[in-house]
C-alpha positions as CSV (number, residue, x, y, z in Angstrom):
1,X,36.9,-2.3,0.7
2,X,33.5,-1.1,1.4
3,X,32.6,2.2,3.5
4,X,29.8,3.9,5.0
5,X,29.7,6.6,7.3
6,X,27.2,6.0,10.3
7,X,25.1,9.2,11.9
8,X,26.6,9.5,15.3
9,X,24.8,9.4,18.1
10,X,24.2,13.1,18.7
11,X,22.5,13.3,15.2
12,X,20.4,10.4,15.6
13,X,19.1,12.8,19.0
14,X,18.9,16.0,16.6
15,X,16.8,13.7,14.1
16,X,14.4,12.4,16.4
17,X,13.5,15.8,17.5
18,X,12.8,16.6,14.5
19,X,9.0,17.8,13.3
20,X,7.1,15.9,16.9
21,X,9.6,13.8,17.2
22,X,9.4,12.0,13.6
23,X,12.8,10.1,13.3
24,X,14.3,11.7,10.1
25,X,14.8,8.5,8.1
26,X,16.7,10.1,4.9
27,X,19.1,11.0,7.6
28,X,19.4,7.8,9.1
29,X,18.3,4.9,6.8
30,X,18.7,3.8,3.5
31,X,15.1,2.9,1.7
32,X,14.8,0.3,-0.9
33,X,11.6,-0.1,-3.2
34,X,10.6,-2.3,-5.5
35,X,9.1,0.2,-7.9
36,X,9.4,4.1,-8.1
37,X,7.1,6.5,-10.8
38,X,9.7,9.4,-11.5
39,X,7.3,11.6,-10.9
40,X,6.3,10.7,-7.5
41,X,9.4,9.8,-6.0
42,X,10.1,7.4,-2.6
43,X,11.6,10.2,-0.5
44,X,8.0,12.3,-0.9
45,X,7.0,9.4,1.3
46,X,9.0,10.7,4.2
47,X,9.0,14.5,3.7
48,X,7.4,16.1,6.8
49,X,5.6,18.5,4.5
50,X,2.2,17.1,2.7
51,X,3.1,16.3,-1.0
52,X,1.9,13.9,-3.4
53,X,4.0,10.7,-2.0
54,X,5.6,8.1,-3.8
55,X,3.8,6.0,-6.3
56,X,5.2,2.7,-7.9
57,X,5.4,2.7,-12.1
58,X,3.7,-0.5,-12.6
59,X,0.9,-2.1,-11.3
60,X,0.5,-4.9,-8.8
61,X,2.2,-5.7,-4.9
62,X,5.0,-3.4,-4.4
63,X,7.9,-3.4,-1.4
64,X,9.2,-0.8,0.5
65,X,12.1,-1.5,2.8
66,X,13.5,0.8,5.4
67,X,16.9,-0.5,6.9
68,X,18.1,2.1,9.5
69,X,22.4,2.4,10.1
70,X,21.9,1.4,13.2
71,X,19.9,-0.5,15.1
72,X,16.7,1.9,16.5
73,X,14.1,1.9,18.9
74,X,10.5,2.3,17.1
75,X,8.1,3.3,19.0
76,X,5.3,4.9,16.6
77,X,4.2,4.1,12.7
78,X,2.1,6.2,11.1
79,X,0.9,5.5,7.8
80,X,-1.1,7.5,5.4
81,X,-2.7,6.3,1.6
82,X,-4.9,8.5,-0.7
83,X,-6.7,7.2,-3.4
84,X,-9.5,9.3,-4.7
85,X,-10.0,7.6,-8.4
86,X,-10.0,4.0,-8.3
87,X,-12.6,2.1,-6.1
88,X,-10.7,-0.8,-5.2
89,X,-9.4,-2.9,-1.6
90,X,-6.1,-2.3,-0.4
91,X,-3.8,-4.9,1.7
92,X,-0.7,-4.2,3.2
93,X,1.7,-5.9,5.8
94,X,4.3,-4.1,8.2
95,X,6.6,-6.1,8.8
96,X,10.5,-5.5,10.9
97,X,13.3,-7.8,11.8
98,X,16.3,-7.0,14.1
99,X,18.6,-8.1,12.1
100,X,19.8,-7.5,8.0
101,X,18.5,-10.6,6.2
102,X,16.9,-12.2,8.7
103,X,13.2,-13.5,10.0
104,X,10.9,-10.6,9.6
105,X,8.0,-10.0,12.1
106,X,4.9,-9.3,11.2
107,X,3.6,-6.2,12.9
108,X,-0.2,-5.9,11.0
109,X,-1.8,-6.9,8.3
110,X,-4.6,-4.7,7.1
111,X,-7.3,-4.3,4.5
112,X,-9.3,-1.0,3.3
113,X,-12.3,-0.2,0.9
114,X,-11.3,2.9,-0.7
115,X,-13.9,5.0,-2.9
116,X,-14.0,7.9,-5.0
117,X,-17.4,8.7,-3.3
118,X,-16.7,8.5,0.4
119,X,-13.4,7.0,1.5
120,X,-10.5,8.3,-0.4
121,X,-7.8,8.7,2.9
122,X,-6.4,6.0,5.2
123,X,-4.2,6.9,8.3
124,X,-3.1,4.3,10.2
125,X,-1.2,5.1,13.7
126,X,0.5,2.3,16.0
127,X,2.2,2.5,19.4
128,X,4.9,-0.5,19.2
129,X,7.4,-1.2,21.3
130,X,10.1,-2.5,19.0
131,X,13.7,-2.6,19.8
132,X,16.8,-3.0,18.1
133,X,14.7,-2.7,14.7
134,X,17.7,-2.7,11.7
135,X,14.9,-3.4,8.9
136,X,10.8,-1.6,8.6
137,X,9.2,-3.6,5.7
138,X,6.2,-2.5,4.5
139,X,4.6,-5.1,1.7
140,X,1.1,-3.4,-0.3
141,X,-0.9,-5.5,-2.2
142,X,-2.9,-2.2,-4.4
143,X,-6.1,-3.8,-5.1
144,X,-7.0,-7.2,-4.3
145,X,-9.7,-7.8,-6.9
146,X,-7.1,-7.5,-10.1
147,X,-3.5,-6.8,-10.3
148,X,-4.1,-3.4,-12.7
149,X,-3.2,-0.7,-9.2
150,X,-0.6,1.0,-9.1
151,X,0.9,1.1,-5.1
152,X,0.7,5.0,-3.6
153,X,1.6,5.9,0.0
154,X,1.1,9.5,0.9
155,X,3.1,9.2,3.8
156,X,5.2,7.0,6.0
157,X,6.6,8.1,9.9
158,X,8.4,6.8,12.2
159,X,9.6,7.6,16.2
């Protein structure tokens, strides 16, 4: 017999009113990564206070999966990478699906030049209107010139 205990629907409303209305996922999702440096674990991702993120142990294209309990509404993704020692370009690809295991949507596929010199952040911020949304999938592809990156995200949120 397998068991998991589900938020109920009153904490779902307590978690979404949390810090602007940034769902708390560690309260309502389980997160699977491909790749996790112990010192810069994949919860630091989601913390509402600034840290150092998460950052995969080995180099090359990294996954990180958000499946929520229950089916949820997304309406917002904000996403946020540093990198202020390596030049190198940067790919990654949101992706969601509605159901466990099955076709995943892509939501956007995006490049960035990042350089020690000038451009060391990246905030991306989209308005979706994505219902029912069981699995967030967010694919990064470190530097697309050689596969010697290590993956970082500085922050991931969601509403």
């Amino acid at each position: 017999m397998r068991k998991r205990i589900v938020p109920s629907p009153t904490l779902m409303e307590r978690s979404r009113d949390s810090e602007q209305g940034w769902l708390d996922l560690q309260e309502i999702a389980t997160v699977e990564v491909t790749s996790e440096d112990p010192s810069f674990p994949i919860e630091a991702a989601f913390n509402f206070e600034s840290g150092p993120g998460w950052r995969a142990a080995e180099a090359g294209e990294q996954q990180i999966r958000i499946i929520f309990d229950q089916p949820t509404p997304i309406r917002r993704i904000q996403l946020h990478f540093v990198e202020t020692t390596v030049e190198r370009t940067q790919e990654f690809t949101l992706r969601w699906s509605s159901v466990r295991g099955g076709p995943m949507k892509e939501i956007v596929r995006q490049q960035w030049n990042f350089s020690p010199t000038g451009s060391t952040h990246e905030v991306e911020d989209y308005h979706v209107a994505l219902e029912e949304v069981s699995v967030l999938e967010l694919v990064i592809k470190p530097d697309l010139s050689c596969e010697k990156a290590a993956a970082g995200l500085a922050m991931w949120r969601v509403t």
